[in-house]
C-alpha positions in Angstrom: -29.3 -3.4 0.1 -31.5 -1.3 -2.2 -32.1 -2.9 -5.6 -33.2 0.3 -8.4 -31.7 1.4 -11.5 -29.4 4.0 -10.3 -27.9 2.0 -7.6 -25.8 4.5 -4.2 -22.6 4.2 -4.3 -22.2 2.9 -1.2 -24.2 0.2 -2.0 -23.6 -3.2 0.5 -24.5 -7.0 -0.2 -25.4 -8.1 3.5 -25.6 -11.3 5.8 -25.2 -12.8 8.9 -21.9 -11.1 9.8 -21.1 -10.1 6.5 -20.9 -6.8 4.2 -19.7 -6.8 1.0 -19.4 -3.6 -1.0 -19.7 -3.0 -4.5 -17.5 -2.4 -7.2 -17.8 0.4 -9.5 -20.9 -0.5 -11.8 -22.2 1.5 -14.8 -25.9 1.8 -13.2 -24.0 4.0 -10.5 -23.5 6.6 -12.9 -26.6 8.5 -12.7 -26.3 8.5 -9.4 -24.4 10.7 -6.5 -21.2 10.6 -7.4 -20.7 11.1 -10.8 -17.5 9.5 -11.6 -15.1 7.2 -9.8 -13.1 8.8 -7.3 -9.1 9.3 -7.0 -7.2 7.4 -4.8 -3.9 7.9 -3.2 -1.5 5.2 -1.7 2.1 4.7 -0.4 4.1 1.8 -0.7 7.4 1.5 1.3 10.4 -0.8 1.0 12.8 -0.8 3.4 16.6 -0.4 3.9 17.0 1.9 0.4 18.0 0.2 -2.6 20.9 -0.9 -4.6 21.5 2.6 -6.6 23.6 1.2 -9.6 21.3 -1.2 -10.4 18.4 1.5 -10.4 19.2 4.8 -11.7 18.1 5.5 -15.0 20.7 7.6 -17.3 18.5 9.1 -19.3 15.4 11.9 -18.9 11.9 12.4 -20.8 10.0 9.2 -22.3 10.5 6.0 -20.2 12.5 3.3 -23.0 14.6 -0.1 -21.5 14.4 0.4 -17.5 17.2 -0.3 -15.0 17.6 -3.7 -13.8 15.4 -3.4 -10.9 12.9 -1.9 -12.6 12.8 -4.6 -15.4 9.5 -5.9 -14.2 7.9 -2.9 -14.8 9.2 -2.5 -18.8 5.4 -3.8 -19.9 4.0 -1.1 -17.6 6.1 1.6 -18.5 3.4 3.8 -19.6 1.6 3.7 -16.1 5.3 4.5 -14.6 6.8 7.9 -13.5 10.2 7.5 -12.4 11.3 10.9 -9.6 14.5 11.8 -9.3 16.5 13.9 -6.8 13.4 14.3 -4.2 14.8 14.5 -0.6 14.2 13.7 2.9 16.3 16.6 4.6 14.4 15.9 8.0 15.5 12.2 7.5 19.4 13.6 8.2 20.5 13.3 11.7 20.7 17.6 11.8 19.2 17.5 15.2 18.5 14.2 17.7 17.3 11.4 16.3 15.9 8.3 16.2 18.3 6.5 14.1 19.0 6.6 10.4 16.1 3.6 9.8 13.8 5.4 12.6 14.6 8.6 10.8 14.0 7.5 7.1 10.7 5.5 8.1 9.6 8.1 10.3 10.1 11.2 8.4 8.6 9.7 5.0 5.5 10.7 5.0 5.1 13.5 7.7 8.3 15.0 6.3 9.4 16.2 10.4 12.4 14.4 11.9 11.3 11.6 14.3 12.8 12.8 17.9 15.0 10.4 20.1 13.8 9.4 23.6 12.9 5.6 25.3 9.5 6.8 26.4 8.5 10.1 24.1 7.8 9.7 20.0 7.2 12.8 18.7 7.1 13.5 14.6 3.9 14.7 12.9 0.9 13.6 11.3 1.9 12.5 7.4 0.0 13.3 4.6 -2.3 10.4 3.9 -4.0 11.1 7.6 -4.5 14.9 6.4 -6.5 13.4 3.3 -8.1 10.9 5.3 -9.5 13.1 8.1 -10.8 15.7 5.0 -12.4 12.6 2.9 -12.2 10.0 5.4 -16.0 10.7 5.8 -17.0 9.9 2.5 -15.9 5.7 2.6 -16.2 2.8 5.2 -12.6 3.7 6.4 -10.6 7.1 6.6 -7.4 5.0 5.4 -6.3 1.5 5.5 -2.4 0.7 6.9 -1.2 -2.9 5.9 2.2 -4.6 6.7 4.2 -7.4 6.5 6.1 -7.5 9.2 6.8 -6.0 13.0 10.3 -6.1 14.5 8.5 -6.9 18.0 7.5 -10.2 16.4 11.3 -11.0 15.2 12.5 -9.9 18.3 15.0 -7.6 17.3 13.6 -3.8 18.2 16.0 -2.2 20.5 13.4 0.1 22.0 10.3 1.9 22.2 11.2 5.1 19.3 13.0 3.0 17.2 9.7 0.2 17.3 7.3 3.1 16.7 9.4 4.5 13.7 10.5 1.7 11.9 7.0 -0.1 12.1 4.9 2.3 11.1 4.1 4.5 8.2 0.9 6.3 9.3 0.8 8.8 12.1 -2.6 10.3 13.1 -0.8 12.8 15.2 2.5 13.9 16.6 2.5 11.0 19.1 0.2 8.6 17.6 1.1 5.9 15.1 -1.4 3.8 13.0 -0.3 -0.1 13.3 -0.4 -1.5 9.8 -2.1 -4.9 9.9 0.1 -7.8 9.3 -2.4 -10.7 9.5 -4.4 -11.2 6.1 -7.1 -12.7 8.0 -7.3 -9.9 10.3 -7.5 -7.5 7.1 -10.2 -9.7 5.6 -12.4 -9.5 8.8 -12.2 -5.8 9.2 -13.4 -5.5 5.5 -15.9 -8.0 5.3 -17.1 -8.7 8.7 -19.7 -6.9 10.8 -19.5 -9.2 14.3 -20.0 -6.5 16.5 -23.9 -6.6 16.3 -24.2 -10.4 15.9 -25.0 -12.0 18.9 -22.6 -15.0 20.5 -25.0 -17.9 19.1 -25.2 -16.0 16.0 -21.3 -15.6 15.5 -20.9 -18.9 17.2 -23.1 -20.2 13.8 -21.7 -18.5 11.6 -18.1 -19.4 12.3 -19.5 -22.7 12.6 -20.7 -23.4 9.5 -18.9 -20.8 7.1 -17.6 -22.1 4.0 -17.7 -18.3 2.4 -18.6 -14.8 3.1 -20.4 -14.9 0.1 -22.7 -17.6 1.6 -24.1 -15.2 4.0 -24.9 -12.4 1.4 -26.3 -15.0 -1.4 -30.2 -13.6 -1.0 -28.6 -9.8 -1.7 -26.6 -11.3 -4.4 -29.4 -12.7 -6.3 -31.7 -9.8 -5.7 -29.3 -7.2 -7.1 -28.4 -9.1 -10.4 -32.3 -9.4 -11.2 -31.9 -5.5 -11.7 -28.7 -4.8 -13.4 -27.3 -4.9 -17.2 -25.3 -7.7 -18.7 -21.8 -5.7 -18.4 -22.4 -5.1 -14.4 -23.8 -8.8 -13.5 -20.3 -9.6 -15.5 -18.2 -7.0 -13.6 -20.1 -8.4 -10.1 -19.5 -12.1 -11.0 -15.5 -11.0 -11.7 -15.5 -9.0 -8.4 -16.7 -11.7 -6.1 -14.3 -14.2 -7.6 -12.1 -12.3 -6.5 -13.1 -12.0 -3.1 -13.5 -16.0 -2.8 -10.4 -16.7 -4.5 -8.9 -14.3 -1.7 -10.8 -16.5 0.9 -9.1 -19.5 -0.8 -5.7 -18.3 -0.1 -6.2 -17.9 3.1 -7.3 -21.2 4.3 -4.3 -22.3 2.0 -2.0 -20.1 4.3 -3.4 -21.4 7.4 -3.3 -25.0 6.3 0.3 -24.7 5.4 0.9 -22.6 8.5 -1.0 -25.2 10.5 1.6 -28.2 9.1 4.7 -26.2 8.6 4.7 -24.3 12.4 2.6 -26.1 14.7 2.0 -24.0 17.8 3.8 -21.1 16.4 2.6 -17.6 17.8 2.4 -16.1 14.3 -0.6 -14.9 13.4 -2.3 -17.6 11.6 -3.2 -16.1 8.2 0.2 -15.0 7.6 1.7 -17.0 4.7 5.3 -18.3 5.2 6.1 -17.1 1.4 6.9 -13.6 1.1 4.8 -13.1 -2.4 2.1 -15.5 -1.1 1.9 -13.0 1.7 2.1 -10.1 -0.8 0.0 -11.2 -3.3 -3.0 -11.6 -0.5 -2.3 -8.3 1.2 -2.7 -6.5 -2.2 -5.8 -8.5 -3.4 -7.9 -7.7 -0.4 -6.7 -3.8 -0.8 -7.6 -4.4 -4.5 -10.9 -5.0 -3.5 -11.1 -2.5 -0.9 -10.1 0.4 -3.3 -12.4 -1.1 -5.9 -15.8 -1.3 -3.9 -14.3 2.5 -2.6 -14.6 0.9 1.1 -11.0 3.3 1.4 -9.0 6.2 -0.8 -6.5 6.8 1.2 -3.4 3.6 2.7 -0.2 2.7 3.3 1.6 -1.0 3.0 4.7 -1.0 4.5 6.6 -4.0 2.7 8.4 -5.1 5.9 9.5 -3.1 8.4 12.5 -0.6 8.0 16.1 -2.1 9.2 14.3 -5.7 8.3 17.3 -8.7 9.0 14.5 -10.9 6.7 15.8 -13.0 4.6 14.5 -14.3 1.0 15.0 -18.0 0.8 12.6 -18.4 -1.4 15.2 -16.9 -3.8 18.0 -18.7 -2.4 19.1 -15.7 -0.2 19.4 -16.7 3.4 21.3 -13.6 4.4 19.4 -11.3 6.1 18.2 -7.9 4.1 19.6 -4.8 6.4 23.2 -6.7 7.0 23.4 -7.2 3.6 23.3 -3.4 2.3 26.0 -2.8 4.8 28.1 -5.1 1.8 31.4 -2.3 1.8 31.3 -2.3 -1.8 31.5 -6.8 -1.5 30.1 -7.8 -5.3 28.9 -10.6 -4.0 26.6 -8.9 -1.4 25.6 -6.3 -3.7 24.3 -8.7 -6.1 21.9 -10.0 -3.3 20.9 -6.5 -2.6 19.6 -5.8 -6.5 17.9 -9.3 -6.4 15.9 -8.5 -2.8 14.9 -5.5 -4.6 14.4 -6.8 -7.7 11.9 -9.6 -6.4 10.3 -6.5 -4.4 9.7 -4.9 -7.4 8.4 -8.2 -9.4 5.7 -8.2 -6.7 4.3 -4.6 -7.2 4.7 -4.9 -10.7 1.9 -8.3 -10.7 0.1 -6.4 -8.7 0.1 -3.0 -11.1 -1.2 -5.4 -13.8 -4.4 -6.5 -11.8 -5.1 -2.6 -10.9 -4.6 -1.9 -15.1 -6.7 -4.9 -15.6 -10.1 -4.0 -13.9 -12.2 -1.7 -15.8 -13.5 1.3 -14.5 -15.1 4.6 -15.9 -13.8 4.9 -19.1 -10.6 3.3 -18.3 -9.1 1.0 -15.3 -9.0 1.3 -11.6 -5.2 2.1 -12.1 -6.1 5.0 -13.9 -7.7 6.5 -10.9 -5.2 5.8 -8.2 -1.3 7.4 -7.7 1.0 4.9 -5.9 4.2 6.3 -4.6 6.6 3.2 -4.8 10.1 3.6 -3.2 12.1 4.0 0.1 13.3 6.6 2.7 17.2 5.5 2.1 18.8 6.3 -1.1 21.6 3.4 -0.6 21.5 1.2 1.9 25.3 1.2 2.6 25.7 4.7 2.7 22.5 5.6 4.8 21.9 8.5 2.6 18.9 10.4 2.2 19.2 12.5 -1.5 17.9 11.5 -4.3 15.3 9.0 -3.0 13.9 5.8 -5.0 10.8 7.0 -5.8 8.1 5.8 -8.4 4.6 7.2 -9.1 2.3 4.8 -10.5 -1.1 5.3 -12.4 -2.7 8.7 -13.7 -4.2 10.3 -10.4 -7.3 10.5 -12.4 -5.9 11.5 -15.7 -4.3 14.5 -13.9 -0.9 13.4 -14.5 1.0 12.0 -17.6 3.1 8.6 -16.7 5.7 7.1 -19.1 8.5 9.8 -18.3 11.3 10.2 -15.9 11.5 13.7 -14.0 14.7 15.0 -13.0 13.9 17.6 -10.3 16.4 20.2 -8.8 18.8 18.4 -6.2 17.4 18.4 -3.2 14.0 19.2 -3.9 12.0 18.0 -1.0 9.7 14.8 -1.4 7.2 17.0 0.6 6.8 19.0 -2.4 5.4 15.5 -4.4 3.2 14.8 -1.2 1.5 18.7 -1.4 0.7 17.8 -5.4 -0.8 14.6 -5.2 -3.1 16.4 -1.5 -4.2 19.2 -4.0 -5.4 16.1 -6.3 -7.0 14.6 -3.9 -9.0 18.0 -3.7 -7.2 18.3 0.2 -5.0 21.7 -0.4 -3.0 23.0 2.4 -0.5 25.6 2.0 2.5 23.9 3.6 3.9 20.4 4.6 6.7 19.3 6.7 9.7 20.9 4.8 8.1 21.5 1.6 8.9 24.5 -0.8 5.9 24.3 -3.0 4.5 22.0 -5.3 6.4 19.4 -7.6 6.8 20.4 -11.4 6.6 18.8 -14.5 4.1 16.5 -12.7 0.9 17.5 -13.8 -0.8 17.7 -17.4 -1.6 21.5 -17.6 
């Protein structure tokens, strides 16, 4: 760590086994980079969405939102709803993988996924083109986060179908990017450094850890000798975070620990789906504060998920629920599931619009695509996607509105805007047709 008045960037708070990046502070202004950089993000839920219960019937300034979208109503000015955007490629026109392979597959590499027990072959999606142009300039290219993998529930019927319903990220034609599942798993790879410690000193440290911030206290100290009463205040908020994350997870493991003795899930992995949420998202909070990433993907469970939501008194599971054949009673468990999905990501749009950043919030700076790669999970359609764009890409684009594109515009077409804002043009993407309009300010 280097203590001065214009502090780098990529500035680290060290210990035995530990780095801790910074957050944004205002004695990084003067130097390198000169404002806080864009971020770009994908969040996917699986097995589409009850449609009635989501559609807006009205264009232009967002007002009262559909019933699934109710938890976003305080946020609405962060909120761009898309309409009509289109997976073609997710459409069985040639042999595929499966409408749930295809839909997953296909979302953000816009190429249909091809069928075959021992070949996957689709295309590298959009957040690995950013990552491998700006990957360079953060700790990681891209960060891919999950909640759950069909080979741990048992239930994946074979090797395409596993690779396309379990991952969102593909660095190449053939090569997936696992999302990690485990919150302890996430919270070493962004915090630890073990490779270099030797087996006494990692031995020690996992010996007598109580925090990570133990380890970096010296660095800690050090840097707040030299910086402003707003940044000590912003560091101080930023490492409570971190510890309160730490919190949670020997809370999960305890419970784990009680609740499934001997149980091969992975041991940070909260039983409670928005105890599990809520950590996932803190620790990319962080990440995407303290610029450690720009670029990830959090699959909310994998797609074709049987889960089922007990904690909302739902024990069916999710993907033989949207097959309801028009059953009331199963539909109205459909628009809960993705109604408590949505509740989630709205608490967690709240904390991005809460930390301050620049002139305005960290939310300001990132674009979220919210939404799914089935338009209604009964029908197994693929027009007309859920889609949501949260935050302002930088104050490049103008939230609060819902656009009505051309039917069948391609959801490529929203991918090759939000690349150009990330300063990554490329001329074409999967089936794109150009950019997306009405989108950006100018």
């Amino acid at each position: 760590m280097m203590t001065r008045t214009a502090l780098p960037r990529r500035t680290f708070l060290r210990g035995l086994g530990a780095a801790v990046a910074l957050p944004w502070l205002e004695s990084m202004t003067s130097a390198a980079v000169p404002k806080p950089p864009v971020r770009m993000g994908f969040v996917y839920v699986p097995n589409g969405m009850d449609v009635r219960n989501w559609n807006l019937d009205y264009e232009g300034k967002l007002g009262q939102l559909s019933r699934i979208m109710k938890p976003l109503e305080p946020l609405r000015d962060e909120v761009t709803v898309l309409s009509n955007l289109t997976h073609n490629n997710g459409r069985a026109l040639l042999d595929g993988a499966g409408d749930h392979g295809r839909c997953c597959g296909s979302y953000l590499t816009g190429i249909q996924p091809k069928k075959s027990a021992t070949d996957i072959h689709v295309g590298i999606s959009c957040d690995q083109i950013v990552a491998n142009a700006i990957g360079n300039q953060t700790r990681f290219p891209s960060l891919e986060l999950g909640m759950e993998d069909s080979r741990q529930a048992g239930d994946c019927d074979s090797g395409y179908s596993c690779a396309y319903t379990n991952n969102l990220a593909w660095r190449g034609e053939t090569q997936p990017l696992p999302p990690v599942l485990d919150p302890r798993a996430m919270f070493e790879r962004l915090f630890g450094v073990d490779a270099g410690l030797s087996s006494e000193d990692r031995a020690r440290r996992n010996r007598f850890r109580k925090s990570i911030l133990d380890f970096v206290s010296d660095d800690t100290r050090k840097l707040q000798q030299d910086l402003g009463p707003t940044d000590r205040r912003k560091l101080d908020e930023y490492l409570s975070s971190i510890r309160e994350i730490e919190r949670q997870l020997e809370r999960a493991e305890k419970d784990n620990a009680q609740i499934n003795p001997g149980m091969s899930q992975p041991y940070g992995v909260p039983a409670d789906f928005a105890e599990h949420f809520k950590l996932m998202t803190d620790m990319l909070t962080v990440a995407l504060q303290s610029d450690m990433s720009r670029v990830f993907t959090f699959l909310v469970t994998r797609e074709g998920t049987s889960r089922s939501y007990r904690e909302i008194g739902i024990a069916d599971g999710h993907h033989p629920l949207t097959h309801h054949r028009n059953d009331p009673a199963l539909m109205e468990k459909v628009s809960q599931i993705n109604t408590y999905h949505v509740q989630q990501f709205a608490g967690w749009v709240e904390k991005l619009k809460s930390i301050k950043e620049g002139d305005g919030s960290l939310l300001d700076n990132c674009m979220i695509v919210y939404g799914a790669g089935l338009n209604d999970g009964n029908r197994h359609n693929h027009e007309d996607l859920p889609t949501l764009l949260v935050g302002r890409g930088g104050n490049a684009f103008k939230p609060g509105r819902r656009i009505v594109s051309r039917r069948e515009t391609p959801m490529s077409n929203l991918f090759l805007t939000m690349m150009d804002r990330m300063n990554v043009p490329v001329e074409n993407f999967g089936d794109s047709t150009g950019r997306l309009s009405g989108l950006n300010l100018g």
